[in-house]
C-alpha positions as CSV (number, residue, x, y, z in Angstrom):
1,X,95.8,83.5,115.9
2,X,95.0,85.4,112.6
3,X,96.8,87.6,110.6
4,X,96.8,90.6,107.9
5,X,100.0,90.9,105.5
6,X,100.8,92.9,103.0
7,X,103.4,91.7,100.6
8,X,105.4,93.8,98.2
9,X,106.6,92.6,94.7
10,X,109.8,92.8,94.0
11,X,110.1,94.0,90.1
12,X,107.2,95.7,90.0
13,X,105.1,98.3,91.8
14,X,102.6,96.5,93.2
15,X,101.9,95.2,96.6
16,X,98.9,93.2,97.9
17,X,96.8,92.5,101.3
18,X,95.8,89.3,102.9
19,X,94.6,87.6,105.9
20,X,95.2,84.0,106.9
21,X,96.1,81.6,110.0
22,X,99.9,81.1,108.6
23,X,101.6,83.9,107.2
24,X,105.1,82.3,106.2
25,X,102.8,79.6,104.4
26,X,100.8,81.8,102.5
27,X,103.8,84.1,101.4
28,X,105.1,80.4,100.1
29,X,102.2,79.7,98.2
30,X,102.1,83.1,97.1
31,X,105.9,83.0,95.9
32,X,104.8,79.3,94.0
33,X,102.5,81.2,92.0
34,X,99.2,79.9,93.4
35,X,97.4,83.0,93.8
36,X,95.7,84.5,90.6
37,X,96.8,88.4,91.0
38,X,99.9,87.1,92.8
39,X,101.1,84.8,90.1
40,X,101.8,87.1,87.8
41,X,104.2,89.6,90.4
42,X,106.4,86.8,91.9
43,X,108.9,87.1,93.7
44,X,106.8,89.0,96.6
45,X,108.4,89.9,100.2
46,X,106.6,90.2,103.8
47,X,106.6,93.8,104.5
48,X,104.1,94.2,107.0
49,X,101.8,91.8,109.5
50,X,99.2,92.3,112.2
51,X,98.2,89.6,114.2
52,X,94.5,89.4,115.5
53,X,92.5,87.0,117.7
54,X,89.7,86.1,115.6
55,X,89.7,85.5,111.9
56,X,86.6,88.0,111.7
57,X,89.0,90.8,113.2
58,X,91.8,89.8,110.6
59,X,88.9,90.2,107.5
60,X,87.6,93.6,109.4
61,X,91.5,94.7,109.0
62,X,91.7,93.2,105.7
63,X,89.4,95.2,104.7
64,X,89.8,98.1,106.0
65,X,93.5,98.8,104.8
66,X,92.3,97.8,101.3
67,X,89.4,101.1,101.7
68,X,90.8,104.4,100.7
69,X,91.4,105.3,104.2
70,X,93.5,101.9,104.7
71,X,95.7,102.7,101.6
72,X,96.6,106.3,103.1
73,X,97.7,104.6,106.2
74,X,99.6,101.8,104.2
75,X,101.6,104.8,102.4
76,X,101.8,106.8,105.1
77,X,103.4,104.0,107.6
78,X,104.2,101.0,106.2
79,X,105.3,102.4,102.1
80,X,107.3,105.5,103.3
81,X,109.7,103.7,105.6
82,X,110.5,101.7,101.7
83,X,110.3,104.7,100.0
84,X,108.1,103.3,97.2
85,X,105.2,104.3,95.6
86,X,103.3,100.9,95.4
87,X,99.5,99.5,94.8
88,X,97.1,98.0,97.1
89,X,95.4,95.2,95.5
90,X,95.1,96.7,91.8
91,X,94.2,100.4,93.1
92,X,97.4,102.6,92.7
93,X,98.1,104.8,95.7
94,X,98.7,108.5,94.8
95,X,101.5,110.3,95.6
């Protein structure tokens, strides 16, 4: 099983999208500072995960929510329900 995530940091505005096989490991190693945009916005917390069958429907996912139309749906589902105005990847979401 595959999975998208999207993890928000906690002292900043910023948030970021993933895929992987392991989501609790990669929010680890994301957390231990061993991602290069990640490093620098630690601590991060899970706010959102899909699961998928294939790893090529995860990265089709992946993708898409990091496309402009994928940010809209990120603020308008997943960033609302926080009510925070956050970043996807380094591209700021407007309000």
């Amino acid at each position: 099983m595959y999975w998208i995530y999207v993890l928000k940091a906690e002292n900043f505005q910023k948030s970021y999208v993933g895929s992987t096989d392991d989501v609790q490991r990669r929010v680890s190693e994301h957390n231990q500072g061993k991602g290069t945009f990640t490093r620098k916005y630690v601590p991060r917390t899970l706010i959102y995960k899909e699961n998928f069958k294939t790893r090529i429907e995860a990265i089709k996912r992946e993708k898409y929510l990091k496309s402009k139309s994928g940010r809209k749906f990120l603020k308008e589902v997943v960033f609302t329900t926080l009510g925070d105005r956050l970043t996807v990847g380094q591209r700021p979401l407007k309000p």
